[in-house]
C-alpha positions as CSV (number, residue, x, y, z in Angstrom):
1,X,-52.2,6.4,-28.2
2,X,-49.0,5.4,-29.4
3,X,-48.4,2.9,-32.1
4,X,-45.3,0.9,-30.7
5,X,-43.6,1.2,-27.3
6,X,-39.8,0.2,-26.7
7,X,-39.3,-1.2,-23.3
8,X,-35.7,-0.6,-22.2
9,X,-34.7,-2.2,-19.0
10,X,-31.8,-1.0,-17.5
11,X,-29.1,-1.7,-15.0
12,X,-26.5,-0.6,-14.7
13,X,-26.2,0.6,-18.2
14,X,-24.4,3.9,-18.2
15,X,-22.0,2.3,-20.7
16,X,-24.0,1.7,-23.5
17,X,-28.0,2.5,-23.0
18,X,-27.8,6.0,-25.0
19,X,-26.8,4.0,-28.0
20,X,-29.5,2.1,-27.3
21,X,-31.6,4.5,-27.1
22,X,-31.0,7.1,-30.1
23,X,-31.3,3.8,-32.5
24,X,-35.3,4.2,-31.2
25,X,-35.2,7.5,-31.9
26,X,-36.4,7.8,-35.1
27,X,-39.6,6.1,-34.8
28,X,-40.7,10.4,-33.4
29,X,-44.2,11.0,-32.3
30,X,-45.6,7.1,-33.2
31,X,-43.4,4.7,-30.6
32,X,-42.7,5.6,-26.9
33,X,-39.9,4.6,-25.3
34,X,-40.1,3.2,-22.0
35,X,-36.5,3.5,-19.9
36,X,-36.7,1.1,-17.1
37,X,-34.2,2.0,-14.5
38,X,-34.1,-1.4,-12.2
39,X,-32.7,-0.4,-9.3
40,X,-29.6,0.6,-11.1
41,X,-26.2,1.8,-9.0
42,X,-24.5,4.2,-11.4
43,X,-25.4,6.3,-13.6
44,X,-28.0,5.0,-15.4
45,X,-31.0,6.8,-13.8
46,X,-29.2,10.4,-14.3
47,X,-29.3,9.3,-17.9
48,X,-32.6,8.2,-17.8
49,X,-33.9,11.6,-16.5
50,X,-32.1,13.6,-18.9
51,X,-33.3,11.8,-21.5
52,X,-36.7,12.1,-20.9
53,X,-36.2,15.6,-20.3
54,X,-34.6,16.1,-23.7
55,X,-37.3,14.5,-25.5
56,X,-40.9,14.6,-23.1
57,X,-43.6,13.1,-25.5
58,X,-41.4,10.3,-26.8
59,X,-39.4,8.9,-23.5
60,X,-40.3,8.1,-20.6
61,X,-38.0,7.1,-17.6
62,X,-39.4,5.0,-14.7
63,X,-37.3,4.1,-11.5
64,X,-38.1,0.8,-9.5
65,X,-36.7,-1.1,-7.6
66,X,-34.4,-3.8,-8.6
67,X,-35.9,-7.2,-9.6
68,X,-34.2,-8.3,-12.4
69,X,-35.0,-8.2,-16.3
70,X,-38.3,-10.4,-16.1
71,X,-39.5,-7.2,-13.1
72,X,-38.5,-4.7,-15.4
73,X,-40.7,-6.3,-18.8
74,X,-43.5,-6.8,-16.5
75,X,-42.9,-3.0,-15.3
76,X,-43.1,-2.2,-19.1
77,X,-46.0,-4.2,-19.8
78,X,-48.2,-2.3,-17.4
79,X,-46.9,0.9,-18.1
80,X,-47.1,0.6,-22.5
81,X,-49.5,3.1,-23.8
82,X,-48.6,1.4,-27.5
83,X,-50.5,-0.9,-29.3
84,X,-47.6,-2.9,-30.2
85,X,-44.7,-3.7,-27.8
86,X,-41.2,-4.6,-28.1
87,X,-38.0,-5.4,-25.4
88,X,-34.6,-4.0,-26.7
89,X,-32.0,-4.7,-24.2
90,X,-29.9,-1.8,-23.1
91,X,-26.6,-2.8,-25.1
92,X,-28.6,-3.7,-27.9
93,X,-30.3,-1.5,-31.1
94,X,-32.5,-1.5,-33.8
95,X,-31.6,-0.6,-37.6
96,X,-32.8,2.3,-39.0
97,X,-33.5,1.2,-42.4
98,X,-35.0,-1.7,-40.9
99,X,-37.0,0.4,-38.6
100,X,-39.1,2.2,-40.7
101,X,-40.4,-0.5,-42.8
102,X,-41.6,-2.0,-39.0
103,X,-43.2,1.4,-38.2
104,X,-44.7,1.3,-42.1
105,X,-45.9,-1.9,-41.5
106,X,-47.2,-1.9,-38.1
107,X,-49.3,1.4,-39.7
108,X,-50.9,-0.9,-42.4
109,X,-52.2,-3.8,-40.8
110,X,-53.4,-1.5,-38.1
111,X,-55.8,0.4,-40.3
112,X,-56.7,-3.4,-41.5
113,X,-60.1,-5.6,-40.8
114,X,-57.7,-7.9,-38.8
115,X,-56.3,-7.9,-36.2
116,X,-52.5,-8.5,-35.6
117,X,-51.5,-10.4,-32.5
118,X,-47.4,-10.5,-33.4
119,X,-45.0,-9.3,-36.1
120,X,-42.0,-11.1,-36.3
121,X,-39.1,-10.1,-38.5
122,X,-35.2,-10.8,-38.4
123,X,-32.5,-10.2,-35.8
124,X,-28.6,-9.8,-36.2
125,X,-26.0,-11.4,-33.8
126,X,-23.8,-8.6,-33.6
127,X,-21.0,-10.5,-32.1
128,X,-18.0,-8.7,-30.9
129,X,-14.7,-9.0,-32.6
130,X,-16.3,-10.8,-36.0
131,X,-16.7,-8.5,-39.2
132,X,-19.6,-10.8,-40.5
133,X,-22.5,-10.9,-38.4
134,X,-24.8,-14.0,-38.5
135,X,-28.7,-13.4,-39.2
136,X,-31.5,-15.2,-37.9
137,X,-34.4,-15.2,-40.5
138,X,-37.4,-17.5,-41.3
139,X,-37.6,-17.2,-44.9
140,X,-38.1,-21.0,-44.9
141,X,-40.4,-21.1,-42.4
142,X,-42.7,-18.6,-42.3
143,X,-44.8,-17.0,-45.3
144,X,-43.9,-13.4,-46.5
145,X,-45.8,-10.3,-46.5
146,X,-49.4,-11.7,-45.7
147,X,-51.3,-12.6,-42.4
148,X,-51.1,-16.3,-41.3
149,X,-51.8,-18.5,-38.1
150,X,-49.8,-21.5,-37.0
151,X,-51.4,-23.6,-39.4
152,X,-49.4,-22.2,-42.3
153,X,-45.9,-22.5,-40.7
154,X,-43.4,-24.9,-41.9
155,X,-41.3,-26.8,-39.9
156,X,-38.6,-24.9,-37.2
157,X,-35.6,-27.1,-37.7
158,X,-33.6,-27.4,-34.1
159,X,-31.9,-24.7,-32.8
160,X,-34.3,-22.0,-34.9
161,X,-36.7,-20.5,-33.1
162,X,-38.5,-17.4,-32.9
163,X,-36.6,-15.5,-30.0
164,X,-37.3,-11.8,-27.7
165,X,-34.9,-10.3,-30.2
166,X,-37.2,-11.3,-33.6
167,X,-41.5,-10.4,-31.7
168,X,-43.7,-7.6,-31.5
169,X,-46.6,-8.3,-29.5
170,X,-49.8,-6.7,-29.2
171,X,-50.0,-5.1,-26.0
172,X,-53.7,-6.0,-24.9
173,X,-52.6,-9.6,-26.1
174,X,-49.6,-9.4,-23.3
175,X,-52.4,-8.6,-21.1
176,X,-54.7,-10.6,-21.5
177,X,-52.7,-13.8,-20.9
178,X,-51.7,-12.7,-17.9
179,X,-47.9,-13.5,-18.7
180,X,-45.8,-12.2,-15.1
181,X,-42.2,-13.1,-15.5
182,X,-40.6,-14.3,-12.5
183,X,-38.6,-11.4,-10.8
184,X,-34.5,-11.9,-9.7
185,X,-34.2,-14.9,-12.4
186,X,-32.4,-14.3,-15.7
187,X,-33.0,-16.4,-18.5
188,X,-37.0,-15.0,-18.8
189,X,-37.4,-14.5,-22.1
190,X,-37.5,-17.8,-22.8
191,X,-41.1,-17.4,-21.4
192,X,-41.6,-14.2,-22.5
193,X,-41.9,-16.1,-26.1
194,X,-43.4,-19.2,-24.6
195,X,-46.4,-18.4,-22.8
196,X,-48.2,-16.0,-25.1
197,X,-48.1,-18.1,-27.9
198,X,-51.5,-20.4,-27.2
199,X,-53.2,-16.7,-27.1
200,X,-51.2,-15.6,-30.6
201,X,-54.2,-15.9,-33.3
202,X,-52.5,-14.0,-36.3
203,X,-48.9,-13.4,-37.3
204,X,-47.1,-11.4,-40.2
205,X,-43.3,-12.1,-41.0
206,X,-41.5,-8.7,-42.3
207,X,-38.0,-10.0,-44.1
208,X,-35.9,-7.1,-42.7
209,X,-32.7,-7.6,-40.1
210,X,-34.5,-4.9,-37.4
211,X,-32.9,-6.1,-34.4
212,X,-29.0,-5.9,-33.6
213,X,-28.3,-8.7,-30.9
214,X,-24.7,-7.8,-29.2
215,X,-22.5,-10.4,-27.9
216,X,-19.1,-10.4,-26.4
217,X,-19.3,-8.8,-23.0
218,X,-17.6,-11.1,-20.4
219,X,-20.5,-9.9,-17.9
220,X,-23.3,-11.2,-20.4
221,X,-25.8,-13.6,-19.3
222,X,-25.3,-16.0,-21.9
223,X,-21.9,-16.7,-21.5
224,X,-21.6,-19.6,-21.1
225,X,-19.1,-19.9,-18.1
226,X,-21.6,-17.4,-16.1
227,X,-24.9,-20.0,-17.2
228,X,-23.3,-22.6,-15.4
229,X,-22.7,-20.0,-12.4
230,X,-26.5,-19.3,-12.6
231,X,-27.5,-22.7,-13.3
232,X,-30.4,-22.7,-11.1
233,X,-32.2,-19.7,-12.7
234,X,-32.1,-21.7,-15.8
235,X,-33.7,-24.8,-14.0
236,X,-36.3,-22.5,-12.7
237,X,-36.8,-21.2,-15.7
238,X,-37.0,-24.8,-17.1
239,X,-39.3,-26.4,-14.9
240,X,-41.7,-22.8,-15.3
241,X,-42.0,-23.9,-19.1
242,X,-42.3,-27.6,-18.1
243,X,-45.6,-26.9,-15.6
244,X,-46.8,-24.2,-18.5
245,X,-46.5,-27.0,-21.3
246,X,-48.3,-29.6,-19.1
247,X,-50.9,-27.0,-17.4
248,X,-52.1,-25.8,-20.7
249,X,-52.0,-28.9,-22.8
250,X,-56.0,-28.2,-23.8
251,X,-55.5,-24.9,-25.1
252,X,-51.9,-25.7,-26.9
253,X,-52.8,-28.8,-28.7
254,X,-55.8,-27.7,-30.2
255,X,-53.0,-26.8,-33.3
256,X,-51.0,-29.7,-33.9
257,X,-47.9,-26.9,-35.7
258,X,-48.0,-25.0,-31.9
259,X,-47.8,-28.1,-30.4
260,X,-44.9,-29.7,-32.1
261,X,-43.4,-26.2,-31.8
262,X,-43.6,-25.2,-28.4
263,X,-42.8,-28.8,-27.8
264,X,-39.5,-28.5,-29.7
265,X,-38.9,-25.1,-27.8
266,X,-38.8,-27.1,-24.5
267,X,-36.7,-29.7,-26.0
268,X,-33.7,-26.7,-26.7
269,X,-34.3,-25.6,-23.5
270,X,-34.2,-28.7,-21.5
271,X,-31.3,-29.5,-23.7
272,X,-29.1,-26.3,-22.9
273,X,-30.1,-27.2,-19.2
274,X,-28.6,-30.8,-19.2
275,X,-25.7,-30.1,-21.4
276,X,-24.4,-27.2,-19.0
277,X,-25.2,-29.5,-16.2
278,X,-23.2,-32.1,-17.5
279,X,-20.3,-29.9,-19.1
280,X,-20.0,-28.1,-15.3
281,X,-18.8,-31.6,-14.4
282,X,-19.6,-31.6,-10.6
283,X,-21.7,-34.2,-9.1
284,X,-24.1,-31.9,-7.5
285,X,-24.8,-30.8,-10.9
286,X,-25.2,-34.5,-12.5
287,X,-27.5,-35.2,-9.8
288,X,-29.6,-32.0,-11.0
289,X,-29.7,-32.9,-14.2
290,X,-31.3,-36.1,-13.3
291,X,-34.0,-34.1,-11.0
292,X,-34.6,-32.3,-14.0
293,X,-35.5,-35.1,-15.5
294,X,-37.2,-36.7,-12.9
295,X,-39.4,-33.6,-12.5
296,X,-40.8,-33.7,-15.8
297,X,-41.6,-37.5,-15.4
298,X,-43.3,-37.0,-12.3
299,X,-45.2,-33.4,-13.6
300,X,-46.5,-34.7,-17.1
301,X,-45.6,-38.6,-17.4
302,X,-46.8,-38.0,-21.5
303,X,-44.4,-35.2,-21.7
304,X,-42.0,-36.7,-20.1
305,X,-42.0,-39.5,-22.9
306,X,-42.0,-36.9,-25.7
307,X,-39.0,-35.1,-25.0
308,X,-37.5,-37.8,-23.3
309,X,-37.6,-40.7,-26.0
310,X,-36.9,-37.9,-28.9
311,X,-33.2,-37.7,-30.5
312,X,-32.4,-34.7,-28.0
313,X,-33.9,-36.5,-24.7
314,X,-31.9,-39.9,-25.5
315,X,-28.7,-38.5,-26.1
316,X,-28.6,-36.1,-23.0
317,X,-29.7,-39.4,-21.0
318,X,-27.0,-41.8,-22.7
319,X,-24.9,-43.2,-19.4
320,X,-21.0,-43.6,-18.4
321,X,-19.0,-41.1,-19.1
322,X,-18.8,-42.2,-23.0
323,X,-22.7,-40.8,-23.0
324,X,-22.3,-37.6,-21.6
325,X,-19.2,-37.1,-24.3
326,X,-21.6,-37.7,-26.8
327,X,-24.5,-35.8,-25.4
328,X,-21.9,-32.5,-24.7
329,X,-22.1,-32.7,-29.3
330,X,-25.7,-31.5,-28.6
331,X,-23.6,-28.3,-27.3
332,X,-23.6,-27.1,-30.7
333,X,-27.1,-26.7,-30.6
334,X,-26.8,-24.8,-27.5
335,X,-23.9,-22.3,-29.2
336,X,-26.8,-22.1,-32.1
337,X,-29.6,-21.4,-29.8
338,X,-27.9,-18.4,-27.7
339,X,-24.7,-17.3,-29.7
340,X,-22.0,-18.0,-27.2
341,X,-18.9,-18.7,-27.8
């Protein structure tokens, strides 16, 4: 058994996935790394194959069908042989120095008498065309070098959260909660941190920038232009995390600190969701924002009131056209949240 597999989906990556790739490299004979090819058009399952041929016990390439980036997680869910599993995005990388404190680590609390459910350490935003590149920590919010659960968290401020780019997950954990990201629908790893956390027993937060987040191509999901394009995905996505937060509310507010934080998850999200909504500036996409809304009345009244009647709620529901100026200042959340420019 391995100790940590990578889970690369891929399309059309020719570009940039072996960069990608030889940053996993030096994890050897402990991680596997699993090269989705998603029904990719160019060259990206050539690469794939020769990879794999190059290096047989660490890399493995499998070919699907294309489904999107939620298919190809699921793919490597079911195929991990690791205990421990982590997405990197094909035009992302990890940091070696980084790395092999994460492999270290991973190796200790292994061998320990608890069990580790998720490791969560720092990512970079690795943002093209800037010399200094912002990192995301949680120095301030989560205790150092020592197993703790939700109760010993501090308070996520808005627009800090813990993100696909900063988790390791244990694999049978993934499993067991049954998480199946929708397929053709970007924007899925918003659940992909949302849904396993009820089932998350046991953390550990290793201080070390592991993760190198690029932004700056003009195809990139999170641009912002191209989330107003895909603006339903997002609602989807959106109304997933509203019917998970009302569905499960026995099992999530049994900890008041997972509450309140999942809670404030769905706020950022629902917020990014109105203020692209708003800032599109069509009246097809006004009227969505209040079905949005209306959804989440009619799905969880309680809910509804929470997020609703908080700071972010009232000022993305503030009316005229002198309300939605002030709600687009919530943008800068949005910028915070997802690094676009």
């Amino acid at each position: 058994m391995k100790l940590l597999t990578f889970a690369v989906p891929c399309y059309n990556s020719a570009a940039y996935m072996e960069k990608c790739v030889a940053s996993l490299l030096p994890g050897g004979e402990e991680v596997e790394i699993l090269i989705i090819d998603d029904g990719s058009t160019d060259e990206t399952a050539e690469i794939a194959d020769r990879l794999e041929r190059e290096h047989p016990t660490v890399i493995r390439a499998i070919h699907k069908p294309n489904g999107g980036h939620g298919s190809a997680v699921n793919t490597g869910i079911a195929n991990a042989r690791g205990i421990y599993f982590k997405v990197v995005d094909s035009d992302d990388c990890v940091r070696e120095d980084a790395y092999q404190e994460i492999l270290q680590k991973l190796h200790e609390l292994t061998g320990g008498s608890r069990t580790l459910d998720m490791l969560i350490s720092n990512f970079v935003y690795d943002k093209a065309a800037e010399k200094h590149h912002k990192v995301m920590h949680y120095r301030h919010i989560l205790p150092r070098n020592e197993f703790f659960t939700w109760s010993d968290i501090h308070h996520f401020y808005k627009g800090h959260y813990i993100l696909m780019h900063s988790v390791i997950f244990r694999t049978k954990l993934l499993r067991e909660c049954g998480i199946r990201l929708p397929e053709h629908t970007f924007y899925v790893d918003n659940l992909y941190v949302f849904e396993p956390l009820p089932y998350v027993k046991t953390m550990y937060y290793l201080d070390v920038n592991f993760y190198s987040y690029y932004i700056g191509r003009e195809d990139q999901s999170v641009n912002e232009t191209i989330m107003i394009g895909r603006i339903d995905q997002q609602l989807k996505v959106n109304q997933i995390m509203i019917d998970y937060m009302s569905e499960n509310k026995g099992m999530i507010s049994v900890n008041r600190k997972l509450d309140q934080y999942m809670l404030s998850y769905l706020d950022i999200i629902t917020t990014v969701s109105s203020i692209l909504l708003i800032k599109s500036g069509t009246e097809e996409n006004l009227k969505k924002k209040e079905e949005l809304w209306s959804y989440l009345k009619k799905k969880d009244w309680i809910l509804y009131r929470r997020l609703r009647f908080g700071l972010l709620g009232q000022a993305m529901n503030l009316p005229g056209k002198g309300g939605r100026k002030i709600s687009v200042e919530g943008y800068k959340l949005c910028q915070k949240f997802f690094g676009f420019n």
